[in-house]
N, C-alpha and C positions, 0 to 999 in steps of 0.2 A: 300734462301728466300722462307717462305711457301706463297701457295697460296691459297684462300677458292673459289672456281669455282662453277659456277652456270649454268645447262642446259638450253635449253631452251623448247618449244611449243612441247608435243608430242616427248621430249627428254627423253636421262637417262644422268646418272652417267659417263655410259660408253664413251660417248660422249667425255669427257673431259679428262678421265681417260685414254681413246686410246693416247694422245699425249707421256705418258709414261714419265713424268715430277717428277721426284722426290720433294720429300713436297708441293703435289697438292691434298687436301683436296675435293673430290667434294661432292656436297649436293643433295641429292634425295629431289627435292620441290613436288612431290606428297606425299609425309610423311606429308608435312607441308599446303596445300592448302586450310586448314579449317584457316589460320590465314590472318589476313588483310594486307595489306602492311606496315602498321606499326606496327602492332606485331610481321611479320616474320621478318624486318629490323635491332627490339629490339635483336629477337633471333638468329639471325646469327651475330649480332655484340657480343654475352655472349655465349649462351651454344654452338651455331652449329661450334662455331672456340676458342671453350675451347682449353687453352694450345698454342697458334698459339700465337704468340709474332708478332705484326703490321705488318698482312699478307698483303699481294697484292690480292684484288678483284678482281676477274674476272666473268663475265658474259655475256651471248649468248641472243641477243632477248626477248624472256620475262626475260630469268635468267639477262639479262643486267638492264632490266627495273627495276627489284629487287634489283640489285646492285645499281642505282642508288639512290633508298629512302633511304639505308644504308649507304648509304657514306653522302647525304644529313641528313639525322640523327646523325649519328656518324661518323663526319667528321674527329675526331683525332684516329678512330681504325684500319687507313689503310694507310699503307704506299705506296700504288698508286695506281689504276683501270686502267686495258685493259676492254674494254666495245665492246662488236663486234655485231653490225647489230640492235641498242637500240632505241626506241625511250623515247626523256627528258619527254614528257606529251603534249596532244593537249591541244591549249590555247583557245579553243570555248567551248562555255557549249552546245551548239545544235551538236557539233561534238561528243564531251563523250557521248553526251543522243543516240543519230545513234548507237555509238561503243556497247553501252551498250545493246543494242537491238540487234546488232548482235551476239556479244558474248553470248547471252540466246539462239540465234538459234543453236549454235554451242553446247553449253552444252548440250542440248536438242540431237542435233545429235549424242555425245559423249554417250548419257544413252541409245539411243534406237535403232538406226542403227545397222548392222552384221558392225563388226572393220575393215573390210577390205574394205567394201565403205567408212567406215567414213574417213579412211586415204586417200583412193582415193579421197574424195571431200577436206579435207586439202590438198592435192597434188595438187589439180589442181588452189588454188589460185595464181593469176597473180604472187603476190610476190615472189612465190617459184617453179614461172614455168621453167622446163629444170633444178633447183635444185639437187643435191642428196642428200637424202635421210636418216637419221639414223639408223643402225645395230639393228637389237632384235625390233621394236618396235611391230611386236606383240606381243611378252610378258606383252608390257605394255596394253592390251585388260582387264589384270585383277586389274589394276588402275583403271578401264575407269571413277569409278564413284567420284575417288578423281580430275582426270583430268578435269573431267565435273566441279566438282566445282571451279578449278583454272578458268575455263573461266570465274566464277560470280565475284568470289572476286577479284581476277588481272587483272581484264577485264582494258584494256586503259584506257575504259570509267569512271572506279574507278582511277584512278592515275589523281595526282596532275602533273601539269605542272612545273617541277622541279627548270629547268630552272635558277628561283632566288636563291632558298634557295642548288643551289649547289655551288654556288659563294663563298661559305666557306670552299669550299673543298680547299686544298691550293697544296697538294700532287701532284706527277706527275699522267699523265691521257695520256691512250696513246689508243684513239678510231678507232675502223679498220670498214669498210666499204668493199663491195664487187663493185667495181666498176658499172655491169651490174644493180647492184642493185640503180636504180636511185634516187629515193624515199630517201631511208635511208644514200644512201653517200650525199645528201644536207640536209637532220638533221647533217649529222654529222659534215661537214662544219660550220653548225651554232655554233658547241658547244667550237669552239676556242675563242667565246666573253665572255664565259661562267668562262671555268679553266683560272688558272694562267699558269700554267705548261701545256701545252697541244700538242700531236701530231697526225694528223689525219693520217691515212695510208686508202689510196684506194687500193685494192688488183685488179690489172688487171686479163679479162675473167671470172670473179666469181660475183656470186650474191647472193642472201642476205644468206646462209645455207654457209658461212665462214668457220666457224669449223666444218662440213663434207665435204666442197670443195676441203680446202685447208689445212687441218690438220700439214702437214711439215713447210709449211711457219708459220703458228699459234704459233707452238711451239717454232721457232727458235727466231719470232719477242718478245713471254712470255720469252725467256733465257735473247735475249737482254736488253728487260723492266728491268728483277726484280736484271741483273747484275747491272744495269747502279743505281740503287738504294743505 
């Protein structure tokens, strides 16, 4: 079973490519940051998984968030989604307009900071406190300005609350949480009202950097998912 993998925040390739998953397609979304969420949705359902006969989605935090308008888009080009640490979309329009205001701080930071504070200060949010961390990312210093724009265009504050229009997803859906990670394991509870096929996995002692925490586990639960298919 192939799989089309999505990083996440201040991620790469490698990320996903470390599990060492044969037919695991991953996608560099700083190639892609100048497109909307529904132009990259289009293109990773056509050209980014050219050849992939009804892969299994996967995606991490933002890459999760991106997975999700793709599935909700083209709900018949995936034969199921592991989603790890996603959030579906905020249902307040004064919470997206906040998000939206913050995410321009953060691009801002991403263009003009030295890279090594700007990581320190993405390090030190609550969410990803006591986290580790992904391999190589200073290499990614000379993204910084395609990164910067993934915070305008993928910002939360731009996403649709998914929510309804993923109720046509019909495929299996198998969404992992990091337990410590409190916030995103009760999104992810929520989203059993959501699929038809649905299984939540909370990962004990782990918070929300899943697929750097817990990489063995990741892999073994992607073997289970895409055999039981």
């Amino acid at each position: 079973m192939e799989i089309a993998a999505l990083h996440g925040n201040l991620g790469s390739c490698q990320d996903w490519e470390g599990l060492g998953l044969p037919g695991l397609r991953a996608v560099d979304l700083w190639e892609h940051s100048a497109l909307s969420y529904f132009e990259f949705a289009h293109e990773l359902a056509t050209d980014l998984t050219s050849g992939m006969e009804a892969p299994v989605l996967a995606g991490y935090s933002l890459g999760g968030r991106l997975a999700l308008y793709a599935m909700a888009i083209h709900p018949e080009r995936w034969s199921g989604a592991v989603i790890v640490s996603a959030h579906p979309g905020l249902c307040c329009v004064e919470d997206r307009l906040a998000r939206r205001v913050s995410d321009e701080i953060w691009a801002e930071r991403a263009r003009t900071l030295s890279w090594e504070d700007f990581l320190e200060q993405w390090d030190s949010q609550s969410v990803l406190a006591g986290s580790r961390s992904g391999e190589g990312r200073e290499a990614l210093a000379s993204q910084r300005d395609a990164i910067a724009l993934a915070f305008e265009t993928w910002t939360l504050g731009r996403q649709e609350d998914l929510r309804k229009s993923l109720r046509q997803f019909h495929a299996p859906v198998l969404w992992i949480t990091g337990g410590e990670d409190v916030k995103f394991t009760s999104l992810g509870a929520e989203m059993g009202e959501v699929f038809e096929h649905f299984e939540h996995l909370v990962v004990p002692n782990c918070g929300h950097r899943v697929l750097l925490e817990q990489p063995e586990l990741l892999r073994e639960k992607l073997v289970a998912f895409t055999g039981s298919l």
